[in-house]
Z-matrix of the N, CA and C atoms (Angstrom, degrees):
N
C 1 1.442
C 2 1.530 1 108.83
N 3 1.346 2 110.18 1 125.39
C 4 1.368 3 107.85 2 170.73
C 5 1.265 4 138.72 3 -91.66
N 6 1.240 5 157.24 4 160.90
C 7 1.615 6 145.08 5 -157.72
C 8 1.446 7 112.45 6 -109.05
N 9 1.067 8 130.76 7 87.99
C 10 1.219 9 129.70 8 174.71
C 11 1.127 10 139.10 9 -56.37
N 12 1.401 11 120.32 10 105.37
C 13 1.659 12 142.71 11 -156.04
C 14 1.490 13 96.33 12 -87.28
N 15 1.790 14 109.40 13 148.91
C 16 1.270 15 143.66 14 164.56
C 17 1.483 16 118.16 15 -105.27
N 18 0.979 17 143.81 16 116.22
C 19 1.551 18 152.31 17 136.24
C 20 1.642 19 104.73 18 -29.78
N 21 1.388 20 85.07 19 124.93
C 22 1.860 21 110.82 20 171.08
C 23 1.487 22 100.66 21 -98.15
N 24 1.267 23 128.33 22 144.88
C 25 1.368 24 121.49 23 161.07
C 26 1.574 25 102.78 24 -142.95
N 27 1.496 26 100.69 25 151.61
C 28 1.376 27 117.28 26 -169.56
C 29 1.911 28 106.12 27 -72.82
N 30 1.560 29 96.05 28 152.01
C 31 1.689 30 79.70 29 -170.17
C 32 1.225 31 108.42 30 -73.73
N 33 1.880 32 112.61 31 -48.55
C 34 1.097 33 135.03 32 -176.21
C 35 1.478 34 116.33 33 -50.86
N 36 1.277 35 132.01 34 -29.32
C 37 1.509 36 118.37 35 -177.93
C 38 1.669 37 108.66 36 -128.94
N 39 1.438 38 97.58 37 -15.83
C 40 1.864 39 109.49 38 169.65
C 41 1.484 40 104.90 39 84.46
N 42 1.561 41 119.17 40 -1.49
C 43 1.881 42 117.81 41 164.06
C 44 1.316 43 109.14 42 -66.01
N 45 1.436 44 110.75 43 119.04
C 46 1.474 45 132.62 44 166.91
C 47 1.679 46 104.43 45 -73.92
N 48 1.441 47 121.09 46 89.10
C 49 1.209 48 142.02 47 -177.23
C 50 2.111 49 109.65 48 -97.77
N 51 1.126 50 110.02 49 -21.52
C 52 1.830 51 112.46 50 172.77
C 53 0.926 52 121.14 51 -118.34
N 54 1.216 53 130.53 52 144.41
C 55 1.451 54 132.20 53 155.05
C 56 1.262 55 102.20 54 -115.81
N 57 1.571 56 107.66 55 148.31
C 58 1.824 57 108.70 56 178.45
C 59 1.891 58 96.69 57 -146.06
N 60 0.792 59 121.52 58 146.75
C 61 1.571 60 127.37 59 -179.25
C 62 1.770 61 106.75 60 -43.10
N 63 1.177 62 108.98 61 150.18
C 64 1.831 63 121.60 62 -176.95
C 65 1.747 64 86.34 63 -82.43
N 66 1.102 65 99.27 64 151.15
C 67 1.780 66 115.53 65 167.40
C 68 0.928 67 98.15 66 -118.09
N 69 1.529 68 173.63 67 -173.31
C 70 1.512 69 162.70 68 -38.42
C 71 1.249 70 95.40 69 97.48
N 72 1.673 71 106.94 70 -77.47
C 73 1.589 72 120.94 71 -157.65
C 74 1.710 73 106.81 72 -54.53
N 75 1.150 74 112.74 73 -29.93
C 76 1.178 75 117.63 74 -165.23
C 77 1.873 76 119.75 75 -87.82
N 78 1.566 77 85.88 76 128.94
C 79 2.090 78 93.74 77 -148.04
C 80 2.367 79 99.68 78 -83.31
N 81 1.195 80 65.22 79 -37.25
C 82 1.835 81 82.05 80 177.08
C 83 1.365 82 128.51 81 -80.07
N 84 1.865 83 134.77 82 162.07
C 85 1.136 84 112.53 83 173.12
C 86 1.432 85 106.30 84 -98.69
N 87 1.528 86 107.10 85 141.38
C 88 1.012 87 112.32 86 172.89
C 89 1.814 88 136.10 87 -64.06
N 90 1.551 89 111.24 88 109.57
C 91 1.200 90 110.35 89 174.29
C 92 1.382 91 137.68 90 -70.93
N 93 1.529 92 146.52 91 135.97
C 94 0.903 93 140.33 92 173.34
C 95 1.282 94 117.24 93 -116.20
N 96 1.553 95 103.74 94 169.87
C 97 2.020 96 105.40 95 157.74
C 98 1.733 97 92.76 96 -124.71
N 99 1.120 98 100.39 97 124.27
C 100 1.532 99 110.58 98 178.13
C 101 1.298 100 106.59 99 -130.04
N 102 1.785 101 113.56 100 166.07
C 103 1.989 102 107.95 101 173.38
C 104 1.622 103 88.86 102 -87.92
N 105 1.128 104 108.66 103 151.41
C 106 1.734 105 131.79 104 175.54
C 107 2.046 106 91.76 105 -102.21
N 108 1.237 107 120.50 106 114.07
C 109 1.068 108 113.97 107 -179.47
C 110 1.644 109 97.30 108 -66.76
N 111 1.192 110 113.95 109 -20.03
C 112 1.855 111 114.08 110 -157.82
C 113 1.521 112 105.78 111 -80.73
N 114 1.402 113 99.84 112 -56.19
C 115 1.565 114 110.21 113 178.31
C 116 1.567 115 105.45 114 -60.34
N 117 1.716 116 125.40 115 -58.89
C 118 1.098 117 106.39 116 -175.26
C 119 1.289 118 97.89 117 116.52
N 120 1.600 119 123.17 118 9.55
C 121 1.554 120 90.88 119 175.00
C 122 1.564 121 80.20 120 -171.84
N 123 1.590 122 114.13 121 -172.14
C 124 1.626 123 118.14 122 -170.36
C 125 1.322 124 108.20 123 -73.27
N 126 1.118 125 127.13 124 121.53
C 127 1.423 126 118.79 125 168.62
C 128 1.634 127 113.38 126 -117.21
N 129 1.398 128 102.24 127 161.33
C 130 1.926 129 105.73 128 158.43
C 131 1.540 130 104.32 129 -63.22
N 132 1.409 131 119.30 130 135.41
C 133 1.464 132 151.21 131 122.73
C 134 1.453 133 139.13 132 -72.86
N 135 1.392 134 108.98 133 101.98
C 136 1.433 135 101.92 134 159.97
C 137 1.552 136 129.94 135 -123.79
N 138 1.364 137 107.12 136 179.24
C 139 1.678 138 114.45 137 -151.30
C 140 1.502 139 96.23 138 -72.49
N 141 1.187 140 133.23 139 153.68
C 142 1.423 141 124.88 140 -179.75
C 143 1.590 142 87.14 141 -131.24
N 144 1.306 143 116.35 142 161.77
C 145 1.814 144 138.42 143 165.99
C 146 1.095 145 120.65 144 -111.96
């Protein structure tokens, strides 16, 4: 069985730079603070579909 990954994308420039495993249970998208290699600095991440 394989684990089915989601795309993170940066808010600020909209490059989908993560993937992190799908949760089921989970009703919301998941937010992050990640580095944006593009932007250059920490940005918010969220889960895209």
């Amino acid at each position: 069985m394989s684990v089915k990954k989601v795309a993170m994308a940066c808010t600020v420039c909209g490059r989908r730079n993560y993937f992190v495993p799908e949760n089921p249970r989970r009703t919301e998208r998941l937010v992050l603070n990640k580095y944006c290699k593009y932007c250059g600095k920490k940005t918010e991440h969220r889960e895209t579909k």
